[in-house]
C-alpha positions in Angstrom: 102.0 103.9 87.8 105.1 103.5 90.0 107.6 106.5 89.4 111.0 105.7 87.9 114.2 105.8 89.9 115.4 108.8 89.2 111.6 110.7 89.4 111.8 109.1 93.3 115.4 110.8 94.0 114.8 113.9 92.0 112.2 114.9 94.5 115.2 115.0 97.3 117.7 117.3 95.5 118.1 120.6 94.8 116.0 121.8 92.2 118.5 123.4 89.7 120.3 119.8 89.8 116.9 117.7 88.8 116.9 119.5 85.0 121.2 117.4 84.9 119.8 114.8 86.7 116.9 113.9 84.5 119.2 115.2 81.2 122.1 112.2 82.3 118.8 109.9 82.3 117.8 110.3 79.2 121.4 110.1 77.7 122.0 106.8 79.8 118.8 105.2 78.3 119.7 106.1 74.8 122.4 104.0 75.0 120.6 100.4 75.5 117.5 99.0 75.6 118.7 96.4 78.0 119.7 98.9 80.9 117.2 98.5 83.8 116.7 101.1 86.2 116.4 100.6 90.0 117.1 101.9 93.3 119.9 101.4 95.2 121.4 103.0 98.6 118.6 105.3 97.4 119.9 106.7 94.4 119.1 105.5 90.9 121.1 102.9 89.2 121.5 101.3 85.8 121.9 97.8 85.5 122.3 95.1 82.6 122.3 91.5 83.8 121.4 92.2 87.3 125.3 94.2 86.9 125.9 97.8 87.7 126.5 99.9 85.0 126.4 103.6 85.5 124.7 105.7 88.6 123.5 109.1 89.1 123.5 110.7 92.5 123.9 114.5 93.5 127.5 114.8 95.8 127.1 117.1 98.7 130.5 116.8 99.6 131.1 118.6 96.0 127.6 120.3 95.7 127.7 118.4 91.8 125.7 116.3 89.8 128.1 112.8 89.5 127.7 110.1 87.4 129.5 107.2 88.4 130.8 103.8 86.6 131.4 100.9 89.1 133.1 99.0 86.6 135.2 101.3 84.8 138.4 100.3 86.6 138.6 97.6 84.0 138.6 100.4 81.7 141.9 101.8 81.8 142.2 103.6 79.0 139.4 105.9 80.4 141.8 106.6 83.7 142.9 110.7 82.3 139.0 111.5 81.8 137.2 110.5 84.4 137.7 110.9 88.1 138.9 108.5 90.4 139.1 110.3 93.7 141.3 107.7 95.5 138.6 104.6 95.0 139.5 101.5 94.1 136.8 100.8 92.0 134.4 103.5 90.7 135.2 106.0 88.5 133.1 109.7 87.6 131.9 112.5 86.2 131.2 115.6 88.1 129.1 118.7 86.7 127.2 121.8 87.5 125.6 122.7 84.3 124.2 121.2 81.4 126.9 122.6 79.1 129.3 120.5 81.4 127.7 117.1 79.8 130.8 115.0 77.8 127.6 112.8 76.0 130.1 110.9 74.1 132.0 109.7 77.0 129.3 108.9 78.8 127.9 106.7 76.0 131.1 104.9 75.4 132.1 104.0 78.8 128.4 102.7 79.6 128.6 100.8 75.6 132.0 99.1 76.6 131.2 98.3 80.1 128.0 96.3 78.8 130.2 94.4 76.5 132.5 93.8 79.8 129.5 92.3 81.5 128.0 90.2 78.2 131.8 88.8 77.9 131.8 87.6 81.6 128.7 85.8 80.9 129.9 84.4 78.3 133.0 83.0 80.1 
């Protein structure tokens, strides 16, 4: 059985961030059935329609879980919670602990930015 994305990349962090790491997995794939996970630039990423959705990667630069939102630009009523960090188009989540986990946020940015991507192919 090939190991999932995030099993593959768990193996190359710290250990105390693998418990946050496999914790945001779970709460991404609660959200939809239709989000895929892969690999890409070596990290694990969630996709619907071949789009990216939502990311999970371990910031050395920060020493932090981050969860990160290609799309959420088109989001802006999102700007004043998540992080932007002088990017054009991503936008995050940074944490350390478990207790540090905003589920509903999460939820609701990855929710609206699969209705982004459904209305674009729909266009």
């Amino acid at each position: 059985m090939k190991p999932f994305a995030t099993e593959l990349y768990a193996n190359l962090i710290e250990e105390k961030s693998r418990e946050l790491l496999y914790q945001l997995r779970s709460i991404i794939l609660q959200v939809s059935n239709e989000l895929q996970e892969v690999t890409k630039y070596g990290i694990p990423f969630f996709t619907v329609k071949d789009k990216w959705v939502v990311y999970i990667t371990f910031s050395k630069k920060y020493k932090v879980v981050e969860i990160g939102f290609p799309m959420a630009h088109k989001l802006p009523h999102y700007e004043h919670q998540l992080i932007v960090d002088n990017r054009k188009l991503i936008r995050s989540l940074r944490m350390n602990t478990m207790e540090e986990i905003n589920e509903e946020l999460i939820k609701n940015v990855i929710l609206e930015t699969i209705l982004l991507i459904k209305n674009e192919f729909q266009s």
